[in-house]
DRENDO-1510 file (C-alpha; in Angstrom, 1 decimal, always signed):
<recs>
REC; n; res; u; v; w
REC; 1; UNK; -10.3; +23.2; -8.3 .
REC; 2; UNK; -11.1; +26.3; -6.1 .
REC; 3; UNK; -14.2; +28.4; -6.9 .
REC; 4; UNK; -15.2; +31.1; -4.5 .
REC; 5; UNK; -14.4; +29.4; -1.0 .
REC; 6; UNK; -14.8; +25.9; -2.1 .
REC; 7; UNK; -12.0; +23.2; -3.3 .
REC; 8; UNK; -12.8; +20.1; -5.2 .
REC; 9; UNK; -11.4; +17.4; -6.5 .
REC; 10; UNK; -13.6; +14.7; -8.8 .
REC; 11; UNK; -12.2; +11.3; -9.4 .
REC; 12; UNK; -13.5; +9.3; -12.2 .
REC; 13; UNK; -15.0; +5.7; -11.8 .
REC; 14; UNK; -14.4; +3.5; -14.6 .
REC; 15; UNK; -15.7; +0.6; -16.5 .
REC; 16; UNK; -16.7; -2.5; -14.0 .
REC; 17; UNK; -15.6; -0.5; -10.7 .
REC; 18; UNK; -18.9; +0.3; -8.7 .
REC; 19; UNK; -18.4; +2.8; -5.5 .
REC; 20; UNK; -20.7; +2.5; -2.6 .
REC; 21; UNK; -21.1; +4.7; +0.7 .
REC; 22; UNK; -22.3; +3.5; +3.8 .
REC; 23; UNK; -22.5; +6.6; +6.2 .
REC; 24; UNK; -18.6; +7.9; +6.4 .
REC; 25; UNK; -17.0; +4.6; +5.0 .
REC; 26; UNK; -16.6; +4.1; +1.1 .
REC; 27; UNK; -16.6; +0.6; -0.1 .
REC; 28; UNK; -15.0; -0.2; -3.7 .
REC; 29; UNK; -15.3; -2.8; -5.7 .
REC; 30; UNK; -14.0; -3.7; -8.9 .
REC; 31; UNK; -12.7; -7.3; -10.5 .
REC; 32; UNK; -10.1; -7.7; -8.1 .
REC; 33; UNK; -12.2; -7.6; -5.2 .
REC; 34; UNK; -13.5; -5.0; -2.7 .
REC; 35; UNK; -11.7; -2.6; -0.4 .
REC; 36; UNK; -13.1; -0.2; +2.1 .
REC; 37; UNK; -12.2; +3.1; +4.3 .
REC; 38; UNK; -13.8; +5.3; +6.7 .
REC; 39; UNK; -13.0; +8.8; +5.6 .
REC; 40; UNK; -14.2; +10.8; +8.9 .
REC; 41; UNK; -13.0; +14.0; +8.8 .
REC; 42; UNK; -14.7; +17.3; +9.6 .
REC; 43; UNK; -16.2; +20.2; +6.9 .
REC; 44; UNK; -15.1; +17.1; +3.6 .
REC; 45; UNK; -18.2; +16.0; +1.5 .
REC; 46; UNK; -17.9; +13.1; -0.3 .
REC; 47; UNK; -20.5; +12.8; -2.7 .
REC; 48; UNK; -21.0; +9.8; -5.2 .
REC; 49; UNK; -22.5; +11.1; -8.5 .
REC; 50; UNK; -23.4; +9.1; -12.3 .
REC; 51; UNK; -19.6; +8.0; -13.2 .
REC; 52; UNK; -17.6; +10.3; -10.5 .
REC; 53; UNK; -16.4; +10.4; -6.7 .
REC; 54; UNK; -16.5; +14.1; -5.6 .
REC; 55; UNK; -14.6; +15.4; -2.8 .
REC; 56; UNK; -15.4; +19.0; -1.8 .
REC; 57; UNK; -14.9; +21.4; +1.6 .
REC; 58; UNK; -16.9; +24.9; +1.6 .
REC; 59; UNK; -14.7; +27.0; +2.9 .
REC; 60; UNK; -12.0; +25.0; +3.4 .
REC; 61; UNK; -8.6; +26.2; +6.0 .
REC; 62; UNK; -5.1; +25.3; +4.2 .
REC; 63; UNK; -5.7; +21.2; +6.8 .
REC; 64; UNK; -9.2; +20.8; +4.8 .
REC; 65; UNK; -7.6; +21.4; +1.3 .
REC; 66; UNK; -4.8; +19.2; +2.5 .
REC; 67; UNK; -7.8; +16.5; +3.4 .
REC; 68; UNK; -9.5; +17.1; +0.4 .
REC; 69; UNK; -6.3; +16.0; -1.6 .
REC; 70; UNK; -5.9; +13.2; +0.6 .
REC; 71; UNK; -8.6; +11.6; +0.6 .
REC; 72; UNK; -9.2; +12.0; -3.2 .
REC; 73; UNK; -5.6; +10.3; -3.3 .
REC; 74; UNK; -6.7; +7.6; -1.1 .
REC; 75; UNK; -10.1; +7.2; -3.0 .
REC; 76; UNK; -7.8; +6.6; -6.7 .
REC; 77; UNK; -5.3; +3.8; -5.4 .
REC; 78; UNK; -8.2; +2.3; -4.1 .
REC; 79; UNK; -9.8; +2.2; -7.4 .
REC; 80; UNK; -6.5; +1.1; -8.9 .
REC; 81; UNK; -6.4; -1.8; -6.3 .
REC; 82; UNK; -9.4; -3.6; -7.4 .
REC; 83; UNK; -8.8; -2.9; -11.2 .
REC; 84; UNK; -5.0; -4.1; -11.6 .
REC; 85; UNK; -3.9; -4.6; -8.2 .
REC; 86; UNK; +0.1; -3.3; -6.5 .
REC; 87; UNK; +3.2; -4.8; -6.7 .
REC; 88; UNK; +6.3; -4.3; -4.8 .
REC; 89; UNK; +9.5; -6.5; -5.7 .
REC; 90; UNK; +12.1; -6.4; -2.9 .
REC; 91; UNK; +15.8; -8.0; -3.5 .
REC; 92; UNK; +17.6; -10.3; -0.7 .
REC; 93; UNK; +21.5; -8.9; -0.9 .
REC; 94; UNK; +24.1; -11.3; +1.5 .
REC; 95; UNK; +27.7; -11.0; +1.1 .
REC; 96; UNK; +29.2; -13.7; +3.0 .
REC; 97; UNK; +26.3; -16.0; +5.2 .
REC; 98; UNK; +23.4; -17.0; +2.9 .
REC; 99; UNK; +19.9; -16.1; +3.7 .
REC; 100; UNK; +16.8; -18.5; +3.9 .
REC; 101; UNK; +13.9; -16.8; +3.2 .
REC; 102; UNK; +10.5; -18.5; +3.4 .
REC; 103; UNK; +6.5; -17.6; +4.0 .
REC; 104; UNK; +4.9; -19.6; +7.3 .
REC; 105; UNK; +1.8; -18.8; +8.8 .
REC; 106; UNK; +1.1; -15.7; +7.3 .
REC; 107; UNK; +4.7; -14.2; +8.1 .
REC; 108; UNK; +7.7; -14.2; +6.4 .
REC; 109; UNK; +10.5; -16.0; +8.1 .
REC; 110; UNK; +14.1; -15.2; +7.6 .
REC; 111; UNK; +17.0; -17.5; +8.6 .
REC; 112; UNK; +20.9; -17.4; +8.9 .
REC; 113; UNK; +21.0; -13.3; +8.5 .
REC; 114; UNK; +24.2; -12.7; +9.3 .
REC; 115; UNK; +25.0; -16.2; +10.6 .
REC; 116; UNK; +22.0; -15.5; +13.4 .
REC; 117; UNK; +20.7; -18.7; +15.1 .
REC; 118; UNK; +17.5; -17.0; +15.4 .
REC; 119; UNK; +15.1; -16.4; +12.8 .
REC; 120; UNK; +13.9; -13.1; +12.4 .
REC; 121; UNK; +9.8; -12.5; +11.2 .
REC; 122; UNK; +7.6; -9.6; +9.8 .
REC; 123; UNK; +3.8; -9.7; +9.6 .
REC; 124; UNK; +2.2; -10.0; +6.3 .
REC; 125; UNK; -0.4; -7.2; +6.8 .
REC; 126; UNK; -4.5; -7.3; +4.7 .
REC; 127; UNK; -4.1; -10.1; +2.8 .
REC; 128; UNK; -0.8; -9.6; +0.7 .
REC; 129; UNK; +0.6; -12.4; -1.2 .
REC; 130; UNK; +4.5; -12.7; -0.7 .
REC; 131; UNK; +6.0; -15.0; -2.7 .
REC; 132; UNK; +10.0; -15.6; -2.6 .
REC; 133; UNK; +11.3; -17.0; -6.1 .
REC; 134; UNK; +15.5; -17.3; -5.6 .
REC; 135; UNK; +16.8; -13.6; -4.5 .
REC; 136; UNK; +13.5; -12.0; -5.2 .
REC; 137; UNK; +10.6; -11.1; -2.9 .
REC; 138; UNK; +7.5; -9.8; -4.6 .
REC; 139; UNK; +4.2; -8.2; -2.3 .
REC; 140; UNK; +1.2; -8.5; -4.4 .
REC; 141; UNK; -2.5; -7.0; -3.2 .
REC; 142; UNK; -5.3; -4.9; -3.7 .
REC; 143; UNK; -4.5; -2.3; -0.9 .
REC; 144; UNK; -1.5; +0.1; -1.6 .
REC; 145; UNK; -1.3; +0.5; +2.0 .
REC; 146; UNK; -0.8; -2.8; +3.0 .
REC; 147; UNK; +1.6; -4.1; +0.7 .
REC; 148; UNK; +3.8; -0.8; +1.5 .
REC; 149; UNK; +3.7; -1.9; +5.2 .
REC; 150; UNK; +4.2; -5.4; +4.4 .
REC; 151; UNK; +7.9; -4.5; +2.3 .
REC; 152; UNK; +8.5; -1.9; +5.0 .
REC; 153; UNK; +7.8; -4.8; +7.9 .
REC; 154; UNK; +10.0; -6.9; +5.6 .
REC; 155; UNK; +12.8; -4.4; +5.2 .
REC; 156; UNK; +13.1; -3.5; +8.9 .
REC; 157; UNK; +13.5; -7.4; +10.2 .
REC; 158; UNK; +16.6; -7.2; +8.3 .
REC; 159; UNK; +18.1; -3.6; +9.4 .
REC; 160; UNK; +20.7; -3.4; +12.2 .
REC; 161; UNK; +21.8; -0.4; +14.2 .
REC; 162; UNK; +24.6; +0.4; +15.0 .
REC; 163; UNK; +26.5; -0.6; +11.7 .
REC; 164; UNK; +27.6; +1.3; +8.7 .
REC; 165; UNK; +25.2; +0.4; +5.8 .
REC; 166; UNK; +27.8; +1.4; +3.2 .
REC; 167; UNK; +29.9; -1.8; +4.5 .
REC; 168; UNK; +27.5; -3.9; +5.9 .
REC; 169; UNK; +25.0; -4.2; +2.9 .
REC; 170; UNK; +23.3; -7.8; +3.9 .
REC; 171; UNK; +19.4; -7.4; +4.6 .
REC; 172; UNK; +16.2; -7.4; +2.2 .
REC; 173; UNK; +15.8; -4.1; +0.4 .
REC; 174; UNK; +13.0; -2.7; -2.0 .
REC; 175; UNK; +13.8; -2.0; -5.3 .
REC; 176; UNK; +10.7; -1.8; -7.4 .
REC; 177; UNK; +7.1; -0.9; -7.0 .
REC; 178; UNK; +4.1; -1.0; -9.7 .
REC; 179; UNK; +0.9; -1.2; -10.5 .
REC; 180; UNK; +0.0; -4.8; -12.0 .
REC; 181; UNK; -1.0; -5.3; -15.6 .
REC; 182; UNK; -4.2; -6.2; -16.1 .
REC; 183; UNK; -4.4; -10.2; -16.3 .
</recs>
C-alpha cells in the first residue's frame, strides 16, 4: 500500500505463532519450531505490532519497494514453516539401469545412475528430512529455502551435460511442491 512516499506491506500473525526481533534478525516461532533471518537492508522498517509484522520504507526508490515486497514475502513462508511446514515430492525416472537411492550421513546417496561405478551425493541443507519410499523422494522442513535447495542439490547430482534430455530422461526430477497439512 503506497500513501504519500511511503509503501507498506502488513503481514498477519496468527494463532500460536509468536514473532520476536532481536536488532535486524526476526526470529519465528510457531508449533513446528523456530526459524530466524537477518533482514539488513537499508531505508526498510520492520516493526512488530499487537497481531501484525509491518514492513514499511519512507520514501522508497523502485530496489526499496522491491525489498519491501521481499522481505514481507520471506517474513509469510516463514510463518507458514513453523505452522504446517513444506513439502517437495521429487520422482526417480530410469529407463534401462536401476537407480539406488538411499539417505547416509545427512546426504543423499545415489548409486548405479546410468550404470556409474561411482555414487553420486547432494547435501541435505537446514535440517530437511528426505525420505526415499520406492520411486519417490519427498523433502520435508520448516524452511522453504532449504528444502528448495535440498530438491535442487538433489536434482543437479543427477543432470548430465552434454546429452539431449528429450532422449536421455534417467535422473531425479521434481514434480510436486506443497505446504503440509496441519497434523
Amino acid at each position: 500500500m503506497t500513501i504519500a512516499g511511503k509503501i507498506e506491506s502488513t503481514i498477519a500473525i496468527p494463532g500460536g505463532v509468536s514473532v520476536s526481533m532481536s536488532g535486524e534478525t526476526v526470529v519465528v516461532k510457531g508449533p513446528r519450531g523456530e526459524l530466524s533471518r537477518n533482514f539488513a537492508y537499508p531505508r526498510i522498517i520492520i516493526a512488530i505490532g499487537e497481531g501484525t509484522v509491518s514492513v514499511s520504507s519512507e520514501y522508497p526508490r523502485t530496489k526499496d519497494k522491491a525489498m519491501v515486497g521481499t522481505f514481507a514475502a520471506h517474513i509469510s513462508n516463514m510463518i507458514k514453516g513453523v505452522t504446517v511446514g513444506f513439502t517437495y515430492t521429487l520422482k526417480i525416472v530410469f529407463s534401462h539401469f536401476p537407480m539406488k537411492v538411499t539417505v547416509k550421513d545427512g546426504r543423499v546417496e545415489i548409486n548405479n545412475y546410468m550404470g556409474g561405478h561411482a555414487p553420486r551425493y547432494a547435501d541435505i541443507v537446514g535440517g530437511c528430512k528426505v525420505t526415499v519410499n520406492g520411486a519417490d523422494v519427498t523433502v520435508e522442513g520448516n524452511s522453504i529455502e532449504a528444502c528448495g535447495q535440498t530438491s535442487a542439490n538433489i536434482e543437479r547430482a543427477t543432470s548430465r551435460l552434454g546429452f539431449d534430455k528429450r532422449i536421455f530422461q534417467d535422473g531425479i526430477y521434481l514434480v510436486h511442491r506443497s505446504q503440509k497439512v496441519k497434523e
